[in-house]
C-alpha positions in Angstrom: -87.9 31.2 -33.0 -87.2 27.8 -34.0 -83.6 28.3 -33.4 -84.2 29.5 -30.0 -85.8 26.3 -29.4 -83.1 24.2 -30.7 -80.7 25.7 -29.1 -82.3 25.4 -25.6 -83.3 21.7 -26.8 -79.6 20.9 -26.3 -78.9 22.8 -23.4 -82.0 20.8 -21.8 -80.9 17.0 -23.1 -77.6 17.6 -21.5 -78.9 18.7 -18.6 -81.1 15.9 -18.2 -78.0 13.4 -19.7 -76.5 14.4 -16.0 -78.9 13.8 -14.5 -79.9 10.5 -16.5 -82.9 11.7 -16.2 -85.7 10.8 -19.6 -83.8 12.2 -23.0 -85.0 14.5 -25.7 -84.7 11.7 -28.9 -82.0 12.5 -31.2 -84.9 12.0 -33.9 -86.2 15.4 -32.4 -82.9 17.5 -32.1 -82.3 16.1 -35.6 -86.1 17.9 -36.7 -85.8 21.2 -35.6 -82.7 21.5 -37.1 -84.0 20.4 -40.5 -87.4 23.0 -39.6 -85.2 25.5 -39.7 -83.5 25.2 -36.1 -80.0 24.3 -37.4 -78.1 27.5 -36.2 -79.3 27.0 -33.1 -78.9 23.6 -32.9 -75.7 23.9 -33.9 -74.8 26.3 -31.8 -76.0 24.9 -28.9 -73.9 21.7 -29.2 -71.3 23.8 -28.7 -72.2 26.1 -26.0 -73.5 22.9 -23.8 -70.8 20.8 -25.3 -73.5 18.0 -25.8 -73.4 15.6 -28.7 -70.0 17.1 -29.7 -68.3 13.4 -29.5 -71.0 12.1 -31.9 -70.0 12.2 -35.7 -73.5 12.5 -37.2 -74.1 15.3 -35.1 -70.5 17.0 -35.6 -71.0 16.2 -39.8 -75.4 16.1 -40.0 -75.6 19.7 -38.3 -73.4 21.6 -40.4 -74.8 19.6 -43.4 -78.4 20.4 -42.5 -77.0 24.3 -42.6 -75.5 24.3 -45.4 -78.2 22.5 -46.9 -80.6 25.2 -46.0 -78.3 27.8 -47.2 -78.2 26.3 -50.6 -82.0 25.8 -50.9 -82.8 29.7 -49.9 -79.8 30.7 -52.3 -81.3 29.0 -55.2 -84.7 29.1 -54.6 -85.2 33.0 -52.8 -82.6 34.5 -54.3 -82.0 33.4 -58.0 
């Protein structure tokens, strides 16, 4: 679920970035991924294109993932 919401969390700041309408903080997009909404965060920076141009989005996403990955693999798993 809290994929679903990040990824719609993007598609919604862009959105309102064209219309320079009030912004979802980058604080918040930066939560949900590290609640567990980094797929779809990820996911949809791509998909909306939004935030692509911004290195600590391009590098902090994936590291958030990967992150997670690690933390399941070694405490779920092992």
């Amino acid at each position: 679920m809290i994929n679903i919401i990040g990824f719609f969390m993007m598609g919604i700041d862009k959105r309102r970035a064209k219309k320079h309408a009030w912004r979802i903080p980058e604080k918040m997009l930066f939560l949900t991924s590290i609640l567990g909404g980094s797929i779809g965060t990820w996911a949809g920076m791509y998909v909306f294109h939004h935030k692509t141009k911004h290195w600590y989005f391009v590098v902090g996403m994936p590291a958030i993932l990967i992150g997670q990955i690690l933390f399941l693999y070694r405490f779920l798993i092992i």
